[in-house]
PDB file of N, CA, C and O in Angstrom:
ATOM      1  N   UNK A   1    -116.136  -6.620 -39.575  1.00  0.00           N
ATOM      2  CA  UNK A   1    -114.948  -5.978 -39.078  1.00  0.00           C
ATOM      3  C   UNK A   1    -114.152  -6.996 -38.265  1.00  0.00           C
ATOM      4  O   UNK A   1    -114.785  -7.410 -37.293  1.00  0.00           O
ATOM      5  N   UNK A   2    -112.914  -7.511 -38.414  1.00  0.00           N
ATOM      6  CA  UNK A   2    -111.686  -8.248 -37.924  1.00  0.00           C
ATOM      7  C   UNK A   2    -111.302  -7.481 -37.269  1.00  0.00           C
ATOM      8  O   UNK A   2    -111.320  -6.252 -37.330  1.00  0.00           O
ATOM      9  N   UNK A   3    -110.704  -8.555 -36.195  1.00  0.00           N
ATOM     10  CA  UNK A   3    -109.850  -7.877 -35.229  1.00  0.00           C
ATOM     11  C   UNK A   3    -108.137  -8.193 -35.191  1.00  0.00           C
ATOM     12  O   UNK A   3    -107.771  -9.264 -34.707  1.00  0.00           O
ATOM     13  N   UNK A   4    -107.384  -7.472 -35.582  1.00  0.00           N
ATOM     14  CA  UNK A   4    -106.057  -7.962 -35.401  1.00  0.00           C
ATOM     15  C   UNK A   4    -105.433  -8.201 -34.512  1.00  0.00           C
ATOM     16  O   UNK A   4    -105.551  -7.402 -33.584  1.00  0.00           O
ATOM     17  N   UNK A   5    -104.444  -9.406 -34.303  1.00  0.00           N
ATOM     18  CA  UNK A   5    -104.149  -9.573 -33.304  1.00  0.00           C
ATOM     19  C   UNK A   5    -102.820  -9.501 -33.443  1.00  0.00           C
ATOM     20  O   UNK A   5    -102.238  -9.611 -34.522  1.00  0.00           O
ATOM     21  N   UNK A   6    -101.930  -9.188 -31.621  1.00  0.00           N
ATOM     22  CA  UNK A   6    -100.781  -9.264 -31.934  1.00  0.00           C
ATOM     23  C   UNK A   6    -100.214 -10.590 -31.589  1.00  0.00           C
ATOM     24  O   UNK A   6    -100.522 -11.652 -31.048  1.00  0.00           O
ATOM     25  N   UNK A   7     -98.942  -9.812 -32.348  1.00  0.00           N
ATOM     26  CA  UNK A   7     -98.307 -11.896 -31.965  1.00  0.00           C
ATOM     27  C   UNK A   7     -96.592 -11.072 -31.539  1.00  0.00           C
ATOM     28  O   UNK A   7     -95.891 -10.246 -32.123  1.00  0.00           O
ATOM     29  N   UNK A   8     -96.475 -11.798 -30.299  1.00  0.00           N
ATOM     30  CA  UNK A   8     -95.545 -11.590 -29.874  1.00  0.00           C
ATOM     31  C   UNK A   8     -94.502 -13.053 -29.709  1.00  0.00           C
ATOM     32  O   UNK A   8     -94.635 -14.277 -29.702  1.00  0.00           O
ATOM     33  N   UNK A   9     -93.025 -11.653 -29.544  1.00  0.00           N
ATOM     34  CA  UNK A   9     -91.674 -13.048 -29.923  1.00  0.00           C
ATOM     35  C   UNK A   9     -92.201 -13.768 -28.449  1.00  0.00           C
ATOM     36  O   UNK A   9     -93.141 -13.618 -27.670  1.00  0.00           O
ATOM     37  N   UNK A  10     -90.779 -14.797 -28.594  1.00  0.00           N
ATOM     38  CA  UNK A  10     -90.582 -15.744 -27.384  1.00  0.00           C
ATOM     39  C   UNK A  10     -89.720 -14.564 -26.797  1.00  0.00           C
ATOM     40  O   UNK A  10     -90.239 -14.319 -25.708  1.00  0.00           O
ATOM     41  N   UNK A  11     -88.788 -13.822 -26.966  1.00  0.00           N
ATOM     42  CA  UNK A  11     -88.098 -13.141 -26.178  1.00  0.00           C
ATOM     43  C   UNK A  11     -88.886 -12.329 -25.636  1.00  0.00           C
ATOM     44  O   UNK A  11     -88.831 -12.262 -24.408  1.00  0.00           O
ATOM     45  N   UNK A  12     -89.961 -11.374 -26.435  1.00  0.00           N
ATOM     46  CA  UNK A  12     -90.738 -10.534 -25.627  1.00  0.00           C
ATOM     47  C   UNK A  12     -91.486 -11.111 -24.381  1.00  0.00           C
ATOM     48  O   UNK A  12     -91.557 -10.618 -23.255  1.00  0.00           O
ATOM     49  N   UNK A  13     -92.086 -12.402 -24.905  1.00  0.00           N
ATOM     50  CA  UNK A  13     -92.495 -12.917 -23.297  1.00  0.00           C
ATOM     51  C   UNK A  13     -91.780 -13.190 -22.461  1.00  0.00           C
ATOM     52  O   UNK A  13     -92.150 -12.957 -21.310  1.00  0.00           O
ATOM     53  N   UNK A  14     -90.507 -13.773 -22.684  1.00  0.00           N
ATOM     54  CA  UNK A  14     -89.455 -14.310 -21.503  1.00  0.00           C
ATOM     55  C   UNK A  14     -89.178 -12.746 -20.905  1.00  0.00           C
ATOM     56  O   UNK A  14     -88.750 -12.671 -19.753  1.00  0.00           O
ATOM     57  N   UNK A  15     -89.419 -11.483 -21.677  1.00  0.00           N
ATOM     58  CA  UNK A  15     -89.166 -10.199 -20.948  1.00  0.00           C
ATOM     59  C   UNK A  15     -89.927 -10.024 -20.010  1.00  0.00           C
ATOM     60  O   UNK A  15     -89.432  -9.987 -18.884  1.00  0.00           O
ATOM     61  N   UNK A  16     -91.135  -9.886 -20.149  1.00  0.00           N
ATOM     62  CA  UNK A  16     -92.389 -10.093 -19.736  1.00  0.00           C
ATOM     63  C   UNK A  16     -92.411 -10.975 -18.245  1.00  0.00           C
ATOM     64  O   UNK A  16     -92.315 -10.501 -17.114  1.00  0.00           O
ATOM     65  N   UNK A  17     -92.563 -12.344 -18.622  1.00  0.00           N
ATOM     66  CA  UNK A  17     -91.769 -12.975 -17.379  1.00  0.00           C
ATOM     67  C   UNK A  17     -91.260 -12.634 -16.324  1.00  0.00           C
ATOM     68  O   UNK A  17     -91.710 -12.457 -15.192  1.00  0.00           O
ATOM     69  N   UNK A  18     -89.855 -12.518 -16.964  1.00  0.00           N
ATOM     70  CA  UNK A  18     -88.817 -12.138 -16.041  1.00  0.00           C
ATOM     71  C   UNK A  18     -89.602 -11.030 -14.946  1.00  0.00           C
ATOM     72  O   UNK A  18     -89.654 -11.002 -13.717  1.00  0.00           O
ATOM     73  N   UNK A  19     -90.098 -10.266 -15.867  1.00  0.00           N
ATOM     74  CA  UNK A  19     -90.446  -9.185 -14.675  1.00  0.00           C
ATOM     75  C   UNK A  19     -91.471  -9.529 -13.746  1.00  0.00           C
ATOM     76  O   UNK A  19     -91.705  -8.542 -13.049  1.00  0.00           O
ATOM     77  N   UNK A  20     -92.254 -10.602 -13.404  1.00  0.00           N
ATOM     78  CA  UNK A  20     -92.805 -11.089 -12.703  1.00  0.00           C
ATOM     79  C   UNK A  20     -92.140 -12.205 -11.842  1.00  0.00           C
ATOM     80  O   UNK A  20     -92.541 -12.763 -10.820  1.00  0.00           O
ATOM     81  N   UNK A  21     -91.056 -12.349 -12.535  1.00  0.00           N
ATOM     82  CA  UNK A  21     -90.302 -13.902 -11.403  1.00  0.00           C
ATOM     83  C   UNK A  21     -89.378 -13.630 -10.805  1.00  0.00           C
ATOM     84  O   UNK A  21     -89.103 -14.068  -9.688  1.00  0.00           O
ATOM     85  N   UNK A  22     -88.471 -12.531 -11.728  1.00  0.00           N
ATOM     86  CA  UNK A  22     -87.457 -11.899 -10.858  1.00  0.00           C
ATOM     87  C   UNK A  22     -87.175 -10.709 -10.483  1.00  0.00           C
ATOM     88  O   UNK A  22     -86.262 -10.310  -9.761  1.00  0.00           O
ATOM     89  N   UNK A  23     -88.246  -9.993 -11.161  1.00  0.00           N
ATOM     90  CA  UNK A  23     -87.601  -8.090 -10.563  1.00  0.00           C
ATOM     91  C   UNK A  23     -88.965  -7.885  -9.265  1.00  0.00           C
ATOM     92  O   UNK A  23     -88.936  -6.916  -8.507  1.00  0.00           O
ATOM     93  N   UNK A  24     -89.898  -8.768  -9.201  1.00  0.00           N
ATOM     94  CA  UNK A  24     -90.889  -8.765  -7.874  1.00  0.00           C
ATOM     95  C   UNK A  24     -92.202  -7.706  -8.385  1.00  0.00           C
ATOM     96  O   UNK A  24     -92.901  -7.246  -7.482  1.00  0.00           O
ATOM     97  N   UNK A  25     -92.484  -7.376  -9.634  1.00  0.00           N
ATOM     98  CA  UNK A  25     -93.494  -7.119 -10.373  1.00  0.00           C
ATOM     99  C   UNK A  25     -94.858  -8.011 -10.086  1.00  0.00           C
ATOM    100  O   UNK A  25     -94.570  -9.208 -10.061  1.00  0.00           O
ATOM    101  N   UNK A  26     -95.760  -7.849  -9.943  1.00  0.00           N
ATOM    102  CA  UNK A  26     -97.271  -8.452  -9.627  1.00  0.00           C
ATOM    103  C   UNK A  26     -97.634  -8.313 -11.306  1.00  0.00           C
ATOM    104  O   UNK A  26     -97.265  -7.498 -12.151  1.00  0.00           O
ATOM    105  N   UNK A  27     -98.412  -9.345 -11.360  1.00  0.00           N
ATOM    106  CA  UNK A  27     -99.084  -9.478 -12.576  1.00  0.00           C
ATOM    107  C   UNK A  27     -99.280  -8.257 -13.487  1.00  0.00           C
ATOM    108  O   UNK A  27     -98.715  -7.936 -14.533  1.00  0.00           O
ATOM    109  N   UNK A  28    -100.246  -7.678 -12.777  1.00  0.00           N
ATOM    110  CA  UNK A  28    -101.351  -6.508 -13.112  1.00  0.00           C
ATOM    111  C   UNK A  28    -100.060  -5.293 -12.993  1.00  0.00           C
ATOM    112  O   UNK A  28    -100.520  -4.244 -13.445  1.00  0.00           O
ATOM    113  N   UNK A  29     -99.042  -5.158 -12.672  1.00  0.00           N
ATOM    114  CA  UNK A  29     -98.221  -4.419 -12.801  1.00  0.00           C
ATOM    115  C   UNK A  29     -96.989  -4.449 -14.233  1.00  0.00           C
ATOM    116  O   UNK A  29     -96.763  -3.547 -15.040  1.00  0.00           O
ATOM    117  N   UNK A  30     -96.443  -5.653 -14.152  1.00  0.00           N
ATOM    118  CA  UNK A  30     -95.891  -6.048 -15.682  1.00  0.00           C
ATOM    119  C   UNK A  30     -97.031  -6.024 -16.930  1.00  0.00           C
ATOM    120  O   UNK A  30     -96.681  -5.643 -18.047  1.00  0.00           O
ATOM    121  N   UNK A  31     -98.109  -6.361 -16.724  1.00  0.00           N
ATOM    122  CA  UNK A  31     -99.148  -5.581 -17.890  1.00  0.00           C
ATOM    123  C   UNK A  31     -99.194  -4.656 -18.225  1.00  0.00           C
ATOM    124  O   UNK A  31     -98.953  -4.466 -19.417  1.00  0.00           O
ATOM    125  N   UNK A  32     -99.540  -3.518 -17.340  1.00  0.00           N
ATOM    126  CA  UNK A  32     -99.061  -2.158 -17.399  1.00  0.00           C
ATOM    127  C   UNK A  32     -98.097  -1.943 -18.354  1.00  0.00           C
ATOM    128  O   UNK A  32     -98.195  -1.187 -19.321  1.00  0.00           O
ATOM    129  N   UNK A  33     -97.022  -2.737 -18.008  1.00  0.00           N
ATOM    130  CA  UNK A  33     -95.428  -1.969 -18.128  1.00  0.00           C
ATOM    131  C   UNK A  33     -95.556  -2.542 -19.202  1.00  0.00           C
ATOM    132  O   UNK A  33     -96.041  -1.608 -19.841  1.00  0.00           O
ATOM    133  N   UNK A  34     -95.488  -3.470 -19.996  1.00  0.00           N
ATOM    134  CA  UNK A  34     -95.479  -4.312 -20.907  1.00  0.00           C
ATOM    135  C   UNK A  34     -96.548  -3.786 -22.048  1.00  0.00           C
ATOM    136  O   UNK A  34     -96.177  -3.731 -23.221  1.00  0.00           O
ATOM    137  N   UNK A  35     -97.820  -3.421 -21.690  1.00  0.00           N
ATOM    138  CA  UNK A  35     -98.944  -3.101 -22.402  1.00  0.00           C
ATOM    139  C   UNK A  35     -99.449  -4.339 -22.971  1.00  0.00           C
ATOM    140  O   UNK A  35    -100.051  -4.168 -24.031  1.00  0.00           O
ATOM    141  N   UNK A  36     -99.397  -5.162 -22.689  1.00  0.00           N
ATOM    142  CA  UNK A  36    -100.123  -6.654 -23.082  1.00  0.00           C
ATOM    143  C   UNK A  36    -101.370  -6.411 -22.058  1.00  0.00           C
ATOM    144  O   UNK A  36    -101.455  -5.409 -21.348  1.00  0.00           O
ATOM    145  N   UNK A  37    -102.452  -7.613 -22.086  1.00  0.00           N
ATOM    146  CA  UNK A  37    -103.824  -7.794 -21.695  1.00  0.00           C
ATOM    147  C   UNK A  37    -103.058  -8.806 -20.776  1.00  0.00           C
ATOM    148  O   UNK A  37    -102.114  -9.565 -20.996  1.00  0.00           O
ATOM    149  N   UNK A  38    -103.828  -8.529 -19.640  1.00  0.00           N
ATOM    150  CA  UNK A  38    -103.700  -9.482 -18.358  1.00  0.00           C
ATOM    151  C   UNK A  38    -103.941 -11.202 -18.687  1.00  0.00           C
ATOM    152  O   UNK A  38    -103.303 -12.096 -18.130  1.00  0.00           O
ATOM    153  N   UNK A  39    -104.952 -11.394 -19.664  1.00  0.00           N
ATOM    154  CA  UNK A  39    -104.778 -12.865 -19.884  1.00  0.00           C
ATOM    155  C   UNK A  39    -103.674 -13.345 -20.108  1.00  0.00           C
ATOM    156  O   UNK A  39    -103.226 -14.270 -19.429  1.00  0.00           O
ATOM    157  N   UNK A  40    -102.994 -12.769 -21.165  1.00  0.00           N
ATOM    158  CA  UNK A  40    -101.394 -13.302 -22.144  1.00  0.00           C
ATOM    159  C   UNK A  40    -100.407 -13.014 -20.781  1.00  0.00           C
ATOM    160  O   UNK A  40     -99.544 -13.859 -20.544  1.00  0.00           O
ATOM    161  N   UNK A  41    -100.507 -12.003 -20.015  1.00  0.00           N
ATOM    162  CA  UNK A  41     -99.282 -12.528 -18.700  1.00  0.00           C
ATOM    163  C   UNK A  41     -99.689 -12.986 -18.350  1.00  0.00           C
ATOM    164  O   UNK A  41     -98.967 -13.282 -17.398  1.00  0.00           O
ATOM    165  N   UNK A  42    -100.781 -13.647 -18.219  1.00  0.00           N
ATOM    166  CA  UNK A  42    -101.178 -14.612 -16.899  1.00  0.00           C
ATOM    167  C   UNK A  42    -100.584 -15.884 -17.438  1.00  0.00           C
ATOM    168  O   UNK A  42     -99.830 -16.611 -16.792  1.00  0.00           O
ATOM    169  N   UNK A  43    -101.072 -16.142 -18.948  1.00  0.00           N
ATOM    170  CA  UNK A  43    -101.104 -17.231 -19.351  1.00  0.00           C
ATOM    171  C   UNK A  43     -99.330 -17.483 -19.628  1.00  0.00           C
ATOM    172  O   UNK A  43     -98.973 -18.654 -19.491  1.00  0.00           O
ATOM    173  N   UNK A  44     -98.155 -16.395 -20.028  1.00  0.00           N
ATOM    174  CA  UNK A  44     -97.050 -16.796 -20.107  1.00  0.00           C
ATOM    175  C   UNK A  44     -96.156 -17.087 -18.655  1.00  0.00           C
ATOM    176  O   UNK A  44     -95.105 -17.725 -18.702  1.00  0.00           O
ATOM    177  N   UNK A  45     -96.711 -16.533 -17.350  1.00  0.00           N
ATOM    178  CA  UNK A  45     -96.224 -16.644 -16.322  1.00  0.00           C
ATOM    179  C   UNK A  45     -97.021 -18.421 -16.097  1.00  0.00           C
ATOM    180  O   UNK A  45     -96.469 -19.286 -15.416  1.00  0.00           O
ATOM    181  N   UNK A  46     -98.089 -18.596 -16.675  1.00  0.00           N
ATOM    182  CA  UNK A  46     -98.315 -20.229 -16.072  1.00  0.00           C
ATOM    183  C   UNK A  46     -97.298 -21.224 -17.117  1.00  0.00           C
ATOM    184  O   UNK A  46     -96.768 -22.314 -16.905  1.00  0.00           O
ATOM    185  N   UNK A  47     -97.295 -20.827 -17.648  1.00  0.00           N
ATOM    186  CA  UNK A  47     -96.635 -21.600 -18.952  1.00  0.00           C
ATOM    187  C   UNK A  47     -95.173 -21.716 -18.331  1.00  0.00           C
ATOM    188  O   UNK A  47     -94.627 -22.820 -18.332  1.00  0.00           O
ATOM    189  N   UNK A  48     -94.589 -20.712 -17.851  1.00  0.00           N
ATOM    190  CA  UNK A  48     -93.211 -20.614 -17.721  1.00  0.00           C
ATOM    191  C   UNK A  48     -93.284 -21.232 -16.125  1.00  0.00           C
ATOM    192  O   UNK A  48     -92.126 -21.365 -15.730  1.00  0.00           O
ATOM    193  N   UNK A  49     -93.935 -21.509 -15.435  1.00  0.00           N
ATOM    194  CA  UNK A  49     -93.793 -22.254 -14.289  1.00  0.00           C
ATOM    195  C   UNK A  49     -94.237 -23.648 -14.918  1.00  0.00           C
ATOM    196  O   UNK A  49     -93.356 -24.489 -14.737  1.00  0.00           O
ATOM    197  N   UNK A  50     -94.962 -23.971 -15.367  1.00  0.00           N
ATOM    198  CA  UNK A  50     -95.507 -25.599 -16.071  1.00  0.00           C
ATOM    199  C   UNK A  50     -93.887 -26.340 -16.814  1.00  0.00           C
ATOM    200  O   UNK A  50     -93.639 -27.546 -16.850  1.00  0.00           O
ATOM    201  N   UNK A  51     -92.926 -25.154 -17.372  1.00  0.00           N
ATOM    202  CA  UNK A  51     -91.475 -25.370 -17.925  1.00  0.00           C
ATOM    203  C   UNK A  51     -90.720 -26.135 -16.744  1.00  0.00           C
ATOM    204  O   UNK A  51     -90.256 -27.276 -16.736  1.00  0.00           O
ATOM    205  N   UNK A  52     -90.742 -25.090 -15.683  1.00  0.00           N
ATOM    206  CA  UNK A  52     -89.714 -25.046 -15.087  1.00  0.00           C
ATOM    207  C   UNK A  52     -90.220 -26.264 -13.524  1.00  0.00           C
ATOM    208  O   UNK A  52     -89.862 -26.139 -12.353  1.00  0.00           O
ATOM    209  N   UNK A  53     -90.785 -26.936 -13.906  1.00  0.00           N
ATOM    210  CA  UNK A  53     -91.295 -27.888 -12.951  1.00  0.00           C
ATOM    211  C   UNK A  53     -90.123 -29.183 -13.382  1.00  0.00           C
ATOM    212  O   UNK A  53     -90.159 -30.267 -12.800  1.00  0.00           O
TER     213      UNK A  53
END
């Protein structure tokens, strides 16, 4: 038994994002809202600070 995975746009994460950099969302809260797994925000909020350095 496989497991499917999703694959999300670049816009959906920059949505994603955003709501952690600029609307004042905590991690574990834009997951929620988003319905993604806490790794993938964790990992697009490090990614998008590693950018913007």
């Amino acid at each position: 038994m496989s497991k499917v995975r999703n694959q999300f746009t670049t816009e959906f994460k920059q949505e994603c994002v955003n709501l952690v950099v600029n609307q004042g969302y905590g991690i574990a809260q834009a997951t929620s809202a988003m319905q993604v797994a806490l790794s993938s925000m964790q990992r697009w909020a490090g990614q998008y600070k590693q950018e913007i350095k």
